[in-house]
Legacy VTK file of the C-alpha trace (Angstrom):
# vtk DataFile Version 3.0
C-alpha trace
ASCII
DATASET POLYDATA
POINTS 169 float
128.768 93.874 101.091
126.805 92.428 104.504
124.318 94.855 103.890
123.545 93.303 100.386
124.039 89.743 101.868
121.560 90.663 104.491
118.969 92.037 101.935
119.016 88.818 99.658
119.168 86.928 102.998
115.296 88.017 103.984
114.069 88.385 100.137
114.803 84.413 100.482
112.784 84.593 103.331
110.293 86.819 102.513
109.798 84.059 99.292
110.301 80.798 100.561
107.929 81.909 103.754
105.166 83.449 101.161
105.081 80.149 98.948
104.844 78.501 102.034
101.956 79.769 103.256
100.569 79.094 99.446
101.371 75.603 100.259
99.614 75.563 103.660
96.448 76.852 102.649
96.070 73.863 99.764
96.789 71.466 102.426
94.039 72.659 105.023
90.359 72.635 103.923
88.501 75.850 103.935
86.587 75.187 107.400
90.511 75.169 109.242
91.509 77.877 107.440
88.973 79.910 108.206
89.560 79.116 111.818
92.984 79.811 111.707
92.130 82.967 110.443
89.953 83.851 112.697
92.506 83.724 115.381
95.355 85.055 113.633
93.894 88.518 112.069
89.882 88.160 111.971
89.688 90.661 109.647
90.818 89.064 106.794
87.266 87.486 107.361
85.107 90.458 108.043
86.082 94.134 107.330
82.707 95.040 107.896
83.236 95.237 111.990
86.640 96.396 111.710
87.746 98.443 115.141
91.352 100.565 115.486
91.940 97.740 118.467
91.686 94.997 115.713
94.368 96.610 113.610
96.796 98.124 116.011
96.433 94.642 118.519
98.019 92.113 116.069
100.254 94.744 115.104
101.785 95.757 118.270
102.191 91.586 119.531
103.775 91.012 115.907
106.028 93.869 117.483
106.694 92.693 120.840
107.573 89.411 119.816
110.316 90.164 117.308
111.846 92.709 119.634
111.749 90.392 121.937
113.834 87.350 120.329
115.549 90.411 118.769
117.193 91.787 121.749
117.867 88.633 123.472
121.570 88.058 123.188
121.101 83.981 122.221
117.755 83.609 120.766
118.243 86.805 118.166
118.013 83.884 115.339
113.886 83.117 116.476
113.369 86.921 115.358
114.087 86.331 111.958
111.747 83.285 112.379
109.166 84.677 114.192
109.028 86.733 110.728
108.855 84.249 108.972
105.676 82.771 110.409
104.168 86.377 110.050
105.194 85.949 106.437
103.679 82.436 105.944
100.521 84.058 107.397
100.566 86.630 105.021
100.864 84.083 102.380
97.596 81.761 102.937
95.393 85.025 104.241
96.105 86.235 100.492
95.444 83.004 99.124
92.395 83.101 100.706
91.441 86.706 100.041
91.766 85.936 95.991
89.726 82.731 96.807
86.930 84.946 97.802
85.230 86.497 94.573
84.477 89.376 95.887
88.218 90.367 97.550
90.234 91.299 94.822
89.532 95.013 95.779
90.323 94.075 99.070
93.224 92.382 98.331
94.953 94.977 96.210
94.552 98.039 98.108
94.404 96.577 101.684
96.075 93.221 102.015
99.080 92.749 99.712
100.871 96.497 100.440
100.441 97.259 104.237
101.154 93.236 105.159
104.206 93.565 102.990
105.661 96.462 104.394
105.115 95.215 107.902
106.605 92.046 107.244
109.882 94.339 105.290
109.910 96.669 108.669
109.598 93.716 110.921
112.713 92.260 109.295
114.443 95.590 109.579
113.699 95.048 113.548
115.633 92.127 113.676
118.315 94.642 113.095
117.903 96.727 116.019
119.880 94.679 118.352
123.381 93.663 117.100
126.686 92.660 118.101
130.443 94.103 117.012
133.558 92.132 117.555
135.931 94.839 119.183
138.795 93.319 119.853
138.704 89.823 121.672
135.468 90.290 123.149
131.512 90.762 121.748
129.780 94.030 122.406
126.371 94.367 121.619
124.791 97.583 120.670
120.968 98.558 120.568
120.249 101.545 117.733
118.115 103.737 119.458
117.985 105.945 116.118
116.591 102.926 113.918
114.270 101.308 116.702
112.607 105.317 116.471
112.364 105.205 113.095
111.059 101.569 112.600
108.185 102.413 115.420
107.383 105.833 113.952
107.307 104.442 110.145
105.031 101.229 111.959
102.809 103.931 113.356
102.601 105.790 109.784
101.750 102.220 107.660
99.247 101.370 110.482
97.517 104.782 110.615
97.282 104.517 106.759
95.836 101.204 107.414
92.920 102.112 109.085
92.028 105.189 106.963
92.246 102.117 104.008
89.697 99.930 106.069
87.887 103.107 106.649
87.473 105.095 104.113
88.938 103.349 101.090
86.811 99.888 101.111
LINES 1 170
169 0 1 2 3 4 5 6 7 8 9 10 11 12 13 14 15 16 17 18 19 20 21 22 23 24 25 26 27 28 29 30 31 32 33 34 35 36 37 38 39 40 41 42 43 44 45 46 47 48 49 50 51 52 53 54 55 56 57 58 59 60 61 62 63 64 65 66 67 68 69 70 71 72 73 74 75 76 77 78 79 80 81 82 83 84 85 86 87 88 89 90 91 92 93 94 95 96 97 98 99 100 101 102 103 104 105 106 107 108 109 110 111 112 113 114 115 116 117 118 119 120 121 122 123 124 125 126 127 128 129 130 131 132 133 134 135 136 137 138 139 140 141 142 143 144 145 146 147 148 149 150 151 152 153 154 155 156 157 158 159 160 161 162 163 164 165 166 167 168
């Protein structure tokens, strides 16, 4: 039953942060978004110049930062937000991706499924760090066994993600 809770508990998320980020990119004018952009991910702008270092950088801080707030014993709640801003981001870079007319390829190959199942395995993250009630006290536990799997199934989507910038477009 929590599980299931849990699950509808970052679809909402997942939404409300996406249409968000829909939202955000009518309200700025191209020139700001473009600048935002540019430091958030610059390759949404250019995949011409694309480096490994440009994909695995943003990656790996998206990373840090979660785990971070994640396994901190009172600010686990800023994880889930933390998400949620990568989320929001994912939302106006894909606004402005189908913008573009030529980014539809882009979008659909590149884009849309690796930033999605980052932002599904960042959520998961949150998750590494939790706390049990045994008895009258808290004890919090850190799953070694899911933190390995998160990192090695990271390192799999981002290793596909440069063979996509690669090879693919």
């Amino acid at each position: 039953m929590f599980r299931s809770v849990l699950f509808i508990q970052y679809a909402v998320i997942l939404a409300i942060s996406f249409i968000s980020g829909v939202v955000c990119f009518q309200v700025f004018s191209l020139d700001k978004s473009m600048k935002l952009i540019s430091y958030v991910d610059p390759r949404v702008l250019d995949l011409t110049d694309v480096s490994i270092w440009n994909t695995i950088i943003p990656l790996v801080a998206w990373i840090v930062l979660v785990l971070f707030f994640a396994t901190h014993p009172y600010l686990h709640v800023l994880s889930k937000f933390i998400v949620a801003v990568k989320i929001t981001f994912f939302g106006f870079s894909s606004v402005f991706l189908l913008t573009q007319q030529e980014s539809l390829l882009v979008y659909s190959i590149w884009w849309f499924p690796f930033q999605l199942i980052y932002c599904v395995l960042l959520f998961v993250l949150c998750s590494v760090y939790t706390t049990k009630k045994m008895g009258p006290n808290r004890k919090h536990f850190f799953s070694q066994r899911l933190f390995v799997t998160i990192i090695v199934a990271l390192t799999i989507i981002c290793a596909g993600e440069i063979v996509a910038i690669s090879y693919i477009l």
